[in-house]
C-alpha positions in Angstrom: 42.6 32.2 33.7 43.1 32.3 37.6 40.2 29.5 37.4 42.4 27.3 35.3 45.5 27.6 37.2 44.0 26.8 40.3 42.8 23.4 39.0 46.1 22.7 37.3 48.0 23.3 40.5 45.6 21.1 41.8 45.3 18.4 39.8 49.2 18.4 40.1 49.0 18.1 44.2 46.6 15.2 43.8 49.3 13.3 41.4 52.1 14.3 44.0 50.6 13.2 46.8 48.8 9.9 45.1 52.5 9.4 43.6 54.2 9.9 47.7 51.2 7.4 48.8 51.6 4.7 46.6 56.0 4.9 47.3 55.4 4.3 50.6 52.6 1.7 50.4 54.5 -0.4 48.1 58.0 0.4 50.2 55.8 -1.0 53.3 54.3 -4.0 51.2 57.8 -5.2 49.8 56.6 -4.2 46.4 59.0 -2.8 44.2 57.4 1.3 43.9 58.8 1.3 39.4 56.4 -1.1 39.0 53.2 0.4 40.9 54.3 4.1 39.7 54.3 1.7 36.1 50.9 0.6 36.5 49.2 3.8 38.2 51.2 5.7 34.8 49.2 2.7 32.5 45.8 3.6 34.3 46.4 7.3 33.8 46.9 7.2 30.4 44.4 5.0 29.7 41.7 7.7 32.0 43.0 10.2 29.6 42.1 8.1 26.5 38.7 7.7 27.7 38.4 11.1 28.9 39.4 12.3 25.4 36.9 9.8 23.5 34.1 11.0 25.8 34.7 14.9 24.7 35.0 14.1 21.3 31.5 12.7 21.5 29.8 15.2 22.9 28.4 18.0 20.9 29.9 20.8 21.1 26.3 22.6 21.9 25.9 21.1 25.0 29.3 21.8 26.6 27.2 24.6 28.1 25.1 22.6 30.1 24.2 21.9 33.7 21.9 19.5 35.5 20.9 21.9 38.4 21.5 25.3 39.6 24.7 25.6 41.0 26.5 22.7 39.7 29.2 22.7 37.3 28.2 22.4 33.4 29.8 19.5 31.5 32.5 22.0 29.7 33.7 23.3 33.4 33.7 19.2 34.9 36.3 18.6 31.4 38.1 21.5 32.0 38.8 21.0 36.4 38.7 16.9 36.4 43.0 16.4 37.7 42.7 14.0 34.4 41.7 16.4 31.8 44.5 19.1 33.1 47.2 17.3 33.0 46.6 14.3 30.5 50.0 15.3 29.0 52.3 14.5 31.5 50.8 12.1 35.1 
């Protein structure tokens, strides 16, 4: 449970501060910051669409698995990615 928080509080900073970075970039560019916080939104939902499609095709048997010792198995890289923790609200 502790596990899980930590990556939602996370995933959360990572949205914060990507959110504070592109304000200022597009304050410095001239750019108007509704429209890039618009398009980062579109490209975040559309992650989380894809994210969603590629757990629903994998089995649910091989959620367990890992490629090497030490490294994370695919059910622990859908359950820490920033995406799959907070597709509900960027």
């Amino acid at each position: 449970m502790l596990y899980h928080f930590a990556a939602m509080k996370n995933a959360l900073v990572r949205h914060a501060a990507f959110l504070l970075l592109a304000a200022s970039l597009s304050a410095a560019q001239g750019q108007n910051a509704s429209s890039l916080k618009t398009e980062y939104v579109d490209d975040f939902a559309e992650t989380c669409k894809h994210l969603d499609q590629l757990s629903q095709a994998v089995p649910a048997n091989k959620y367990a698995w890992r490629p090497g010792a030490g490294v994370r198995s695919v059910g622990e890289v859908y359950v820490t990615s920033p995406t799959a923790t907070s597709c509900s609200s960027p």
